[in-house]
C-alpha positions in Angstrom: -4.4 9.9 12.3 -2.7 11.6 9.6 -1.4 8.7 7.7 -4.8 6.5 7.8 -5.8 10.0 6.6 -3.6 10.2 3.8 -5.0 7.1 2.5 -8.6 7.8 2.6 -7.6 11.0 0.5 -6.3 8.7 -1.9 -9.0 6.6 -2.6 -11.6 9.2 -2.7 -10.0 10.9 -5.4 -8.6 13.7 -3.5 -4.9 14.0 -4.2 -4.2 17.3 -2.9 -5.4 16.9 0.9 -3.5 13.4 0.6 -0.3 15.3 -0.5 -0.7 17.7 2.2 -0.9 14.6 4.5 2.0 13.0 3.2 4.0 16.2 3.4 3.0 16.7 7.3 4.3 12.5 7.9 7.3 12.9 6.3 8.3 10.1 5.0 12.1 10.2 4.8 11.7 9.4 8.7 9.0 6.1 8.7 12.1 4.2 9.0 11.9 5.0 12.6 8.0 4.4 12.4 8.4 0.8 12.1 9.7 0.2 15.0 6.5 1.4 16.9 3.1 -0.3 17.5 1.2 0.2 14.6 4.5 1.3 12.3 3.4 -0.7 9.5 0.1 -0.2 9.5 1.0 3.5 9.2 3.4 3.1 6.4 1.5 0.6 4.7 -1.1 3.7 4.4 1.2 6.5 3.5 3.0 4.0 0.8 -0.6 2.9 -0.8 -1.8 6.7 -0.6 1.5 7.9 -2.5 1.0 5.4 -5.1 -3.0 5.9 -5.7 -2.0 9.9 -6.2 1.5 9.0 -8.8 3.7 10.3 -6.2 6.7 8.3 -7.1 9.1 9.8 -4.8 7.3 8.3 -1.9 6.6 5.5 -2.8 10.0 4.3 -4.1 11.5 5.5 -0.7 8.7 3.9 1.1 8.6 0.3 -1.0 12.1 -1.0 0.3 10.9 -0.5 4.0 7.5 -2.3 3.4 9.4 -5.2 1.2 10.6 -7.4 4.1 7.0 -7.2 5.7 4.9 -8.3 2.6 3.7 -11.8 3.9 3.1 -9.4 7.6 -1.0 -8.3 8.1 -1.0 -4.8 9.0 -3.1 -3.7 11.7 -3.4 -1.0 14.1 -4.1 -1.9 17.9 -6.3 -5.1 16.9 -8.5 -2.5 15.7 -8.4 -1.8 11.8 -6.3 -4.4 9.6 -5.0 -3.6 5.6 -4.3 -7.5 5.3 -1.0 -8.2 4.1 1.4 -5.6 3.3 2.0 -7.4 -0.4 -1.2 -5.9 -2.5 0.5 -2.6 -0.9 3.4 -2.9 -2.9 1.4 -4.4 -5.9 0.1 -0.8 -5.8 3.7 0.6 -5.5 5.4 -1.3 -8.2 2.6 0.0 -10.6 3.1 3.4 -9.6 7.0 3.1 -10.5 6.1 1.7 -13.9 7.5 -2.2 -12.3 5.8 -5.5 -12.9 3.2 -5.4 -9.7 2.3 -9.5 -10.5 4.7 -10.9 -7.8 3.2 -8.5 -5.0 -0.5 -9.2 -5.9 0.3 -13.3 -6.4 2.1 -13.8 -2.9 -1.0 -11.6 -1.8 -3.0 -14.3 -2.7 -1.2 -16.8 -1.5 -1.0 -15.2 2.1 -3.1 -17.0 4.7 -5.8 -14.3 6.2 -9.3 -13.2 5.4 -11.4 -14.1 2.5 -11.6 -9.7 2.2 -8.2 -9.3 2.2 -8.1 -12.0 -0.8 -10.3 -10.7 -2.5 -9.5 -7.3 -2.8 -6.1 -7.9 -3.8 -8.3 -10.0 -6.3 -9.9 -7.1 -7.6 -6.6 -4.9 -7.3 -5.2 -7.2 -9.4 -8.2 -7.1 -12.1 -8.5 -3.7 -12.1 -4.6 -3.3 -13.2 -5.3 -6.1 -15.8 -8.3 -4.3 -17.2 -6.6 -1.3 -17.2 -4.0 -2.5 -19.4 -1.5 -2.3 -16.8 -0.5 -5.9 -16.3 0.1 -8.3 -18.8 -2.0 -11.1 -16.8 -4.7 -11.3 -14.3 -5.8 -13.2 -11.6 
């Protein structure tokens, strides 16, 4: 519960509750966390939550764990599904200051639902808009 909770903080603008989250998951130990039903899922929320709130530190220790499973659809229990893990680390790279195009393209390119596509569409946009990215979609 609290990493999907992490990530709602995170994109309801409330970055200290999210910290407080990510400080109770620690993760230095999501290594272990992958291993486990629902492992990515999990650190697909922490990573995205760390990145929406500029905290670096996680998300650069949480990126090269989430790396090998960005074409992989994170879901928990058949229940809840983040899509692929790629827009994840779209979100990442921008929050270390690194080109986020890659993540967001092979997002698009990953077979799954049109709402998966088109939010990293939108993802994507927003960082263009932004002034963040030197292309869109």
């Amino acid at each position: 519960v609290t990493c999907g909770a992490t990530l709602v903080y995170a994109v309801n603008a409330r970055p200290e509750p999210a910290r407080h989250a990510i400080e109770l998951v620690q993760p230095a130990t999501m290594k272990q966390t992958l291993r486990h039903p629902g492992g990515l899922f999990l650190t697909a929320c922490v990573a995205e939550a760390a990145a929406l709130i500029g905290d670096t530190e996680t998300a650069a220790t949480l990126a090269p764990l989430l790396e090998p499973c960005a074409l992989r659809h994170a879901s928990m229990m058949a229940i809840t599904s983040m899509g692929p893990v790629a827009p994840v680390l779209g979100h990442v790279a921008l929050s270390l200051g690194n080109d986020p195009e890659p993540w967001f393209r092979l997002a698009l390119d990953t077979p799954g639902a049109p709402t998966h596509r088109a939010r990293s569409v939108v993802d994507w946009a927003d960082a263009y808009f932004a002034g963040r990215v030197g292309s869109g979609p």
